[in-house]
N, C-alpha and C positions, 0 to 999 in steps of 0.2 A: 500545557506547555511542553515543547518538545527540547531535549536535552541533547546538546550536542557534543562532542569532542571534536577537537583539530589540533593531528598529531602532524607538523610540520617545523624544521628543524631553521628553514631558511626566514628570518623574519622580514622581510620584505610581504612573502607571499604569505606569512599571517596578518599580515596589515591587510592584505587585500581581501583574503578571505572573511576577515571578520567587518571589513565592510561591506562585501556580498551579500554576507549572510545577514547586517540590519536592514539591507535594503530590500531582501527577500521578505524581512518581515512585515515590511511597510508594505509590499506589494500583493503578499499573498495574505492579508489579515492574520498571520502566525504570530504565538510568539516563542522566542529560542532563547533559553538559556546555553551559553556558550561556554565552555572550558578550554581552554589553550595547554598542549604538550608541547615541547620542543624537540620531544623522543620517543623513538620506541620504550626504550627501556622506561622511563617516566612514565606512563600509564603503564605499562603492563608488569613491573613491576610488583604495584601494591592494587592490584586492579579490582575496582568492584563494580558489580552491574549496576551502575548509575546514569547508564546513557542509553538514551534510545539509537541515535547517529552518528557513527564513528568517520568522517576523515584522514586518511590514512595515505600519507606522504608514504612513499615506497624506497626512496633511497634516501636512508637517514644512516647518521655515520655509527653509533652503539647497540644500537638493532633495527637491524631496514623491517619493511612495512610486513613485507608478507609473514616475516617471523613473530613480527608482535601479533599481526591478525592469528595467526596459529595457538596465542601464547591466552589470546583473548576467548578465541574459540574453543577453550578448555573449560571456559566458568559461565560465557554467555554465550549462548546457544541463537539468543533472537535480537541480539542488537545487530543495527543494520550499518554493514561497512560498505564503506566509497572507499574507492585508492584516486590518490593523485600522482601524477608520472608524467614524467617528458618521454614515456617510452611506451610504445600501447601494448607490445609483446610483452610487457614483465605481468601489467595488469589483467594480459590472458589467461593468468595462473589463477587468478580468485575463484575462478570455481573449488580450488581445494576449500577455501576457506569460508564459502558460499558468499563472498561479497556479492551484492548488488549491482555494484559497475563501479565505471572507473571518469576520471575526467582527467585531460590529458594539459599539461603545461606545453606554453603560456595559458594562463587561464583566461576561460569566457565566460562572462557575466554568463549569456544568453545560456550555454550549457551549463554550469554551474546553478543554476537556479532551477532548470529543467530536473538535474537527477537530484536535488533538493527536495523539488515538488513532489517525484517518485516515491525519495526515502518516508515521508511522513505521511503518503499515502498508502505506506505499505506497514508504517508505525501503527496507522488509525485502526487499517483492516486487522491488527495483530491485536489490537485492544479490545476489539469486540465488541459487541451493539445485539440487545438484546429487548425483546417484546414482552412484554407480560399480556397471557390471555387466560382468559377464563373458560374454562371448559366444565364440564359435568363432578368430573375426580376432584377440582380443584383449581389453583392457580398454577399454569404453566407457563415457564420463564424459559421462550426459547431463543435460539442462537441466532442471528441474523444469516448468519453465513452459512447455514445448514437449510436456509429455504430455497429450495429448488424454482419454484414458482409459486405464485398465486393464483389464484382461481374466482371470479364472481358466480355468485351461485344464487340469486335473487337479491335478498335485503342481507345476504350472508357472505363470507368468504373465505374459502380453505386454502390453507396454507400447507401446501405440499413436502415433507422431507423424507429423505431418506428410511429415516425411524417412523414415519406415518404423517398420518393428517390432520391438522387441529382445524375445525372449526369457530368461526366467531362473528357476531353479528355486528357487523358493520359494513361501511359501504368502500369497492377499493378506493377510490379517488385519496380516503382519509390514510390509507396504508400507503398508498403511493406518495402521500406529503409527510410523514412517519420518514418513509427508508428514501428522503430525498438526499442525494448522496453518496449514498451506498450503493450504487451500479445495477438498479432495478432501471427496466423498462419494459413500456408493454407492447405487445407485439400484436394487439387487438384491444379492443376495449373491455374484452374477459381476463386477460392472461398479462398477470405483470411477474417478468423476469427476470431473475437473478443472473443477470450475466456471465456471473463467474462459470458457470454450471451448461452455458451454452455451447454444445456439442457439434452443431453442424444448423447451416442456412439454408435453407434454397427456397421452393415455396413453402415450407412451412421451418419453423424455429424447433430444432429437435433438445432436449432435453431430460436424461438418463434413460434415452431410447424413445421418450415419448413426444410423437407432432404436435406442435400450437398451432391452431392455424396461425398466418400472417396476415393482415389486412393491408388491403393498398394505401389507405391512407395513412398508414403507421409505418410503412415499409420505414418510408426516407429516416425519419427521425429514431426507426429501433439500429436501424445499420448505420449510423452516426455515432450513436448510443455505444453499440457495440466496438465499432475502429477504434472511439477516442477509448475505449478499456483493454481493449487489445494492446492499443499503443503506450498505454501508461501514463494518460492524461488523468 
């Protein structure tokens, strides 16, 4: 369940928000617990990190947005703020407060649901997704997001990170249905990639300096792969 807040002072545009926000649910299978502020100062006041998605009306009359996101960003470090504003230049400022982004009044479903999808895809990635494998020493519980690549290596597969290589006997097809999801694609039928980590394209997928090949037949579907992760789908 992902937790939301929606600090907005004018109730009209909390009526419409909090019907975006069920119809969001229905559409993207989520589901959102919702808390309603009518103020800055009302959440930020007694504020405790109970939200993963903050909302954040910017011109509110007892404390406007950007000061409560300041006042927010004293205690919670990783909840994810949206500003909403009839004005795009005030929401240019959130990089102080590292919001996310902004959605600008009159509200659009169609936008409104888009940096929605953003926020809780950036919720999930912040949660973290982890492997258990078995290696020689033991059982190793590693990080999804610290694998570079993967590797097929016969009836085996190494999983490439930073901190080194784990080996494990399995076949990828069963790892790539594992991390379906999570912004793996393969860019041949040996090499399945972690996106996030992809450094440069051309004919080969480069990766902390290191070439994958590219297959032709993989091309179209890894640089799809890659745009809609770029893009924030």
């Amino acid at each position: 369940m992902i937790r939301i807040a929606v600090v907005e002072d004018d109730p009209g545009y909390r009526q419409q928000l909090t019907e975006f926000i069920q119809r969001c649910e229905e559409e993207q299978g989520e589901q959102f617990k919702v808390t309603m502020f009518t103020d800055g100062l009302e959440i930020a006041e007694e504020y405790a990190a109970a939200y993963d998605v903050i909302f954040l009306d910017i011109q509110m009359e007892h404390l406007d947005g950007m000061a409560t996101a300041r006042r927010i960003r004293q205690q919670d470090k990783n909840v994810v703020i949206i500003f909403i504003t009839n004005l795009a230049q005030y929401a240019l400022q959130g990089y102080q407060v590292e919001a996310l982004d902004y959605v600008l009044k009159p509200l659009s479903y169609f936008a409104f649901s888009q940096e929605l999808k953003k926020a809780v895809r950036k919720v999930r990635e912040r949660s973290g997704c982890f492997l258990r494998l078995m290696q020689e020493s033991g059982m190793v519980r590693l990080d999804v997001s610290a694998i570079r690549y993967i590797e097929s290596a016969g009836h085996n597969v190494i999983y490439h990170t930073a901190e080194g290589d784990y080996t494990n006997r399995e076949p990828l097809k069963s790892v790539e249905q594992k991390l379906e999801g999570r912004h793996f694609s393969r860019c041949n039928n040996c090499y399945l990639v972690n996106l996030a980590h992809v450094e440069r394209v051309d004919k080969a997928v480069v990766v902390d300096g290191i070439e994958l090949q590219m297959s032709r037949p993989r091309r179209k579907a890894f640089m799809e792969a890659l745009a809609a992760y770029v893009g924030g789908e």
